[in-house]
C-alpha positions as CSV (number, residue, x, y, z in Angstrom):
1,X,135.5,44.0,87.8
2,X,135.2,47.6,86.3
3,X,132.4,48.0,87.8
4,X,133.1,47.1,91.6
5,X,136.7,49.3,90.6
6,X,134.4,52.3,90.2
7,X,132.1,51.6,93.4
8,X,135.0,51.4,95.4
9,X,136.7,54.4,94.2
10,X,133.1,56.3,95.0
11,X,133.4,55.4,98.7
12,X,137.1,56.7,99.2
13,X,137.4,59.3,101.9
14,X,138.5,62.2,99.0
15,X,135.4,60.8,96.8
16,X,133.4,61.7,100.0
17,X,135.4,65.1,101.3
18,X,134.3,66.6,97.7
19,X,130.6,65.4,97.7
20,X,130.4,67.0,100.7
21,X,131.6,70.5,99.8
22,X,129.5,70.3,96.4
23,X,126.4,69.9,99.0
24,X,127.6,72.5,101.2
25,X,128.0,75.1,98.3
26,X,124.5,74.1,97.2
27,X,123.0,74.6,100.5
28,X,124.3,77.6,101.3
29,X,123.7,78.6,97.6
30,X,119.6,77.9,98.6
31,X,119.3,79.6,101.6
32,X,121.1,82.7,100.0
33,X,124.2,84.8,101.8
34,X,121.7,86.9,105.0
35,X,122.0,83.1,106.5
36,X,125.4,83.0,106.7
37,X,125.4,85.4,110.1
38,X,122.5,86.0,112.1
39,X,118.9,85.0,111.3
40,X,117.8,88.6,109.1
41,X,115.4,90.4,110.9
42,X,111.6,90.5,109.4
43,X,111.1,93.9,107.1
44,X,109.3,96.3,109.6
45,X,105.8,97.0,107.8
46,X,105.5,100.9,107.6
47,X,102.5,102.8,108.9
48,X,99.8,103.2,106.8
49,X,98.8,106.8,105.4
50,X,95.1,107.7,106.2
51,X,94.5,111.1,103.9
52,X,91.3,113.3,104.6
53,X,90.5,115.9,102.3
54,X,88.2,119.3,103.4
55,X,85.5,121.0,101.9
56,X,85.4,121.9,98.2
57,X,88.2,118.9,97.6
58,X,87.7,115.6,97.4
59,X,90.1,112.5,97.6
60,X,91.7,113.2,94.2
61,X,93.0,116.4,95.6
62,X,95.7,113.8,97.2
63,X,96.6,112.2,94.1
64,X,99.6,113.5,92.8
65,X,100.5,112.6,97.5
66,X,99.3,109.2,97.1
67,X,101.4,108.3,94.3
68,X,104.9,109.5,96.1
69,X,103.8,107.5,99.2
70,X,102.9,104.8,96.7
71,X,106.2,104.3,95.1
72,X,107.8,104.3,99.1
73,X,106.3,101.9,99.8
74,X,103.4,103.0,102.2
75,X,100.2,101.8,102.2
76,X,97.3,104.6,101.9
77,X,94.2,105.3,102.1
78,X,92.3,108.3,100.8
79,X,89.5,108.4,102.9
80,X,85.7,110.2,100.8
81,X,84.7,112.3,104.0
82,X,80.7,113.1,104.2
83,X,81.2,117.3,104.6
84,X,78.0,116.8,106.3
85,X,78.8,117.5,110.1
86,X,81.7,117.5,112.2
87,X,80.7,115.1,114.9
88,X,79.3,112.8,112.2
89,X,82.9,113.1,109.7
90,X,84.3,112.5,112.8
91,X,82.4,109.5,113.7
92,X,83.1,108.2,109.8
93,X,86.5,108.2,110.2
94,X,86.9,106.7,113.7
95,X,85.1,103.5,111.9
96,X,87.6,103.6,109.0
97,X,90.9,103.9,111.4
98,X,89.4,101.2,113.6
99,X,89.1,99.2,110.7
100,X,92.7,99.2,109.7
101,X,96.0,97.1,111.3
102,X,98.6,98.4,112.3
103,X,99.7,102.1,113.2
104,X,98.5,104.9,110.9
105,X,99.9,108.3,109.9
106,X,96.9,110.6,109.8
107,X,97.0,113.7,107.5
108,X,94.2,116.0,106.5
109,X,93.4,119.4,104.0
110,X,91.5,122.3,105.0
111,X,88.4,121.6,107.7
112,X,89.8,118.1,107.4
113,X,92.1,118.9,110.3
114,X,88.9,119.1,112.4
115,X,88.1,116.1,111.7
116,X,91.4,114.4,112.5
117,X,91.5,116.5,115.8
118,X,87.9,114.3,116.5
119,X,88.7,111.3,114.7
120,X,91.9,110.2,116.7
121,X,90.8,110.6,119.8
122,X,90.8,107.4,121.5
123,X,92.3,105.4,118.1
124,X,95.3,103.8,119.4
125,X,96.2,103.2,116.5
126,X,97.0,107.1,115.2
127,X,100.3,107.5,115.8
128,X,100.9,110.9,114.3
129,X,98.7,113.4,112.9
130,X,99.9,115.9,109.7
131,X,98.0,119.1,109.0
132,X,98.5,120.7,105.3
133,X,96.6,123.9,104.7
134,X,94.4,123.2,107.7
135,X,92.5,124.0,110.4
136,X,93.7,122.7,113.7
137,X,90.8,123.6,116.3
138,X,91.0,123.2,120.2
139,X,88.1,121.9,121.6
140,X,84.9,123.9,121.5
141,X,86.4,125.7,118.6
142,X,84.8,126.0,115.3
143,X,86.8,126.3,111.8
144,X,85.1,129.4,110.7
145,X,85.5,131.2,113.8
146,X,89.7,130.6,113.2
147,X,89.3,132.0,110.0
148,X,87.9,134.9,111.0
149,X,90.1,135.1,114.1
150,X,92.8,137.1,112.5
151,X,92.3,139.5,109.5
152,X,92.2,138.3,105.4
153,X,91.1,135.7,105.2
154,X,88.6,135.5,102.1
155,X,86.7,132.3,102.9
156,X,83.8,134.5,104.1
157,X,83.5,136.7,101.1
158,X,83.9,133.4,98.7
159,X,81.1,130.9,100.2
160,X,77.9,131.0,98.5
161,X,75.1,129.7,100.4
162,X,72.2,127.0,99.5
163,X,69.6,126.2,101.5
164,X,68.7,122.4,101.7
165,X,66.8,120.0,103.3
166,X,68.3,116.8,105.0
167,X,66.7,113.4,105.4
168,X,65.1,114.2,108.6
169,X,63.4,116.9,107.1
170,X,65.4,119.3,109.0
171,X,66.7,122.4,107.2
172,X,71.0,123.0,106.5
173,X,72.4,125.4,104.3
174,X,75.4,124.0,101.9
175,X,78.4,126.0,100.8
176,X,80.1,126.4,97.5
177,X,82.9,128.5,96.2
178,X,81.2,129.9,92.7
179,X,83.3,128.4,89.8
180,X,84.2,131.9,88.6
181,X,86.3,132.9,91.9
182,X,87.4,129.3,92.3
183,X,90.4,129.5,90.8
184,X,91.7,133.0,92.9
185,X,90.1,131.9,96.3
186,X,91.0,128.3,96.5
187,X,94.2,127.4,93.8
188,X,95.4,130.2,92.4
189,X,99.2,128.6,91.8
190,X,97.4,125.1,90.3
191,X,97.2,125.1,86.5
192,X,94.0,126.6,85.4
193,X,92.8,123.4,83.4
194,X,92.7,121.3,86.4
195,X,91.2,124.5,88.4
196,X,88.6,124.2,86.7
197,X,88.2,121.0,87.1
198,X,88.2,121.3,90.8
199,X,85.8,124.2,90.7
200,X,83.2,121.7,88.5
201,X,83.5,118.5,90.8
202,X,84.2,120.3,94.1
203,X,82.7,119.1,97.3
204,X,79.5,120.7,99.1
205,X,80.0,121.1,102.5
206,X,77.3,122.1,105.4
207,X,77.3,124.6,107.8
208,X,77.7,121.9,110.3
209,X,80.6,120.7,108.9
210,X,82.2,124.2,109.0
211,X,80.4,126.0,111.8
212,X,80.3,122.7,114.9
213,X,82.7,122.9,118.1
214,X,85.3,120.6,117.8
215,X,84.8,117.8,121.0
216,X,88.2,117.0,121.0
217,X,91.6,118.0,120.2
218,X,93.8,114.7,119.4
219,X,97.1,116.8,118.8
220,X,97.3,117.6,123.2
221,X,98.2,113.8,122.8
222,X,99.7,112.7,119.8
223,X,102.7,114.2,117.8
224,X,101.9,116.3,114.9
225,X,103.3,118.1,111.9
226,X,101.9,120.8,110.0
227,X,102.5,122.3,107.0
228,X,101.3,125.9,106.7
229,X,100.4,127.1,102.9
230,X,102.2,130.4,102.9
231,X,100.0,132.2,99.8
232,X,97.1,130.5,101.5
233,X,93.7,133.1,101.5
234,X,91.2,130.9,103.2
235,X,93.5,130.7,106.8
236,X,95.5,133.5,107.2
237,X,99.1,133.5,108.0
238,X,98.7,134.8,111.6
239,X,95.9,131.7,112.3
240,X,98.2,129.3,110.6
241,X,100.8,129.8,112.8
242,X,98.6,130.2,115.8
243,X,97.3,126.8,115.5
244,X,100.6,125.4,114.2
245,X,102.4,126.0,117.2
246,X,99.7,125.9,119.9
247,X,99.5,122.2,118.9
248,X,103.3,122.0,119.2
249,X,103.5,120.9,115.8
250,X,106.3,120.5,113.4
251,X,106.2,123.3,111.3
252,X,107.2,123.2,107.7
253,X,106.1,126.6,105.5
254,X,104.9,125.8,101.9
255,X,105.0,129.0,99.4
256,X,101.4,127.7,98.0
257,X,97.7,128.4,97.7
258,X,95.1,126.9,99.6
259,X,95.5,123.8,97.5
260,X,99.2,123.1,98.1
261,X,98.3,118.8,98.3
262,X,97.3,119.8,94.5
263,X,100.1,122.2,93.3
264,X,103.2,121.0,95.4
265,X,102.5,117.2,96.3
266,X,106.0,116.1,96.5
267,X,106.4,119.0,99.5
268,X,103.2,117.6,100.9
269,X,104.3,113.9,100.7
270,X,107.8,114.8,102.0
271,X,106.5,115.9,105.5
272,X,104.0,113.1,105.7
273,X,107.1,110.8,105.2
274,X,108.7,112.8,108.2
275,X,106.1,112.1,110.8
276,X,106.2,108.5,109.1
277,X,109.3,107.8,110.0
278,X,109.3,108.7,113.9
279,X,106.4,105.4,114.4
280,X,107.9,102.5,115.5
């Protein structure tokens, strides 16, 4: 009797009404409150960060970059460029982009802005180029002539030559900066430990990779930022500028050496976050 008392009671239309909210609560407990409106929206990926250091540097010099980038949530790369030619750097980093989804944010250092200009011809997926402390040639122009196109600039007087031979057999002559001017010529506002450091594991580059005619000139085409080093001595103020806004580029001045990825990364990592935020 009890027991057919309680199975009726079970089926009562209150019984159910409350059953039915408990479920309710639960589902829409599961499926969490963004369900409650309108389906959310999938989480737009951001672009990935593709860094190129220059001569003397290598991808460390983007460390203290990387990790900013890092921690908002961009993907990066911090691509180890040959410094054996420019059409060939070039040709190493079209692979790389065209092995990565999605757009890409393309930032470079130095003679690494050559590079870019090459390298993003013809990627569709380069969908804004950033230039910190660099070069930005037109076509048919070299890097060290834009050095030299305007007065002070000390690259000249800091390269020290060595003549090498390449695989083919064929005769190039690599560049250096000599440890003991490192420091004043390349990062005079980095801490002289890690100077040192630079001067020791820096990056030989060819005359080819300094002295080739750009082929192309990427920035006619695609958006770009640059960030001019203003106690830069390897591009002089004048050239920085030149190339800056002949390329119609976003122009944000850094007071900082050569090596301002090095000695102000938060500065550099801010404008690549600029140009980051205009791809859709």
């Amino acid at each position: 009797m009890n027991r057919r008392y309680l199975y009726r009671r079970a089926r009562t239309p209150l019984a159910l009404m409350a059953t039915a909210t408990v479920a309710a609560a639960l589902f829409a407990a599961s499926i969490g409150p963004a369900s409650a409106g309108k389906p959310s929206a999938p989480q737009q990926r951001k672009p990935t960060v593709v860094l190129v250091h220059g001569a003397f540097a290598d991808s460390s010099s983007w460390n203290g970059v990387l990790k900013k980038l890092k921690r908002e949530g961009y993907p990066v790369v911090a691509a180890a460029i040959p410094l054996r030619g420019l059409s060939s750097d070039a040709a190493y980093l079209k692979d790389l982009l065209a092995g990565i989804d999605g757009p890409v944010v393309l930032a470079a250092h130095s003679c690494g802005g050559a590079v870019i200009s090459n390298a993003a011809h013809g990627a569709d997926n380069v969908k804004a180029l950033v230039y910190i402390a660099a070069f930005i040639p037109d076509k048919r122009e070299r890097a060290l002539a834009l050095a030299d196109k305007f007065p002070r600039s000390t690259l000249g007087s800091a390269l020290h030559p060595v003549p090498i031979s390449l695989p083919d057999g064929s005769k190039e002559t690599d560049f250096h900066i000599d440890q003991d001017t490192f420091h004043h010529h390349f990062t005079a506002d980095v801490p002289r430990n890690t100077a040192d450091l630079m001067a020791v594991t820096q990056r030989r580059v060819t005359g080819a990779a300094l002295g080739e005619p750009a082929s192309e000139s990427a920035w006619a085409t695609v958006p770009s930022w640059a960030l001019p080093a203003g106690k830069d001595l390897n591009i002089p103020s004048r050239t920085r500028f030149f190339v800056a806004e002949r390329a119609k580029a976003h122009i944000v001045e850094v007071r900082a050496s050569h090596a301002v990825s090095v000695s102000h990364p938060d500065d550099v990592a801010d404008i690549i976050e600029k140009a980051a935020r205009t791809v859709r």
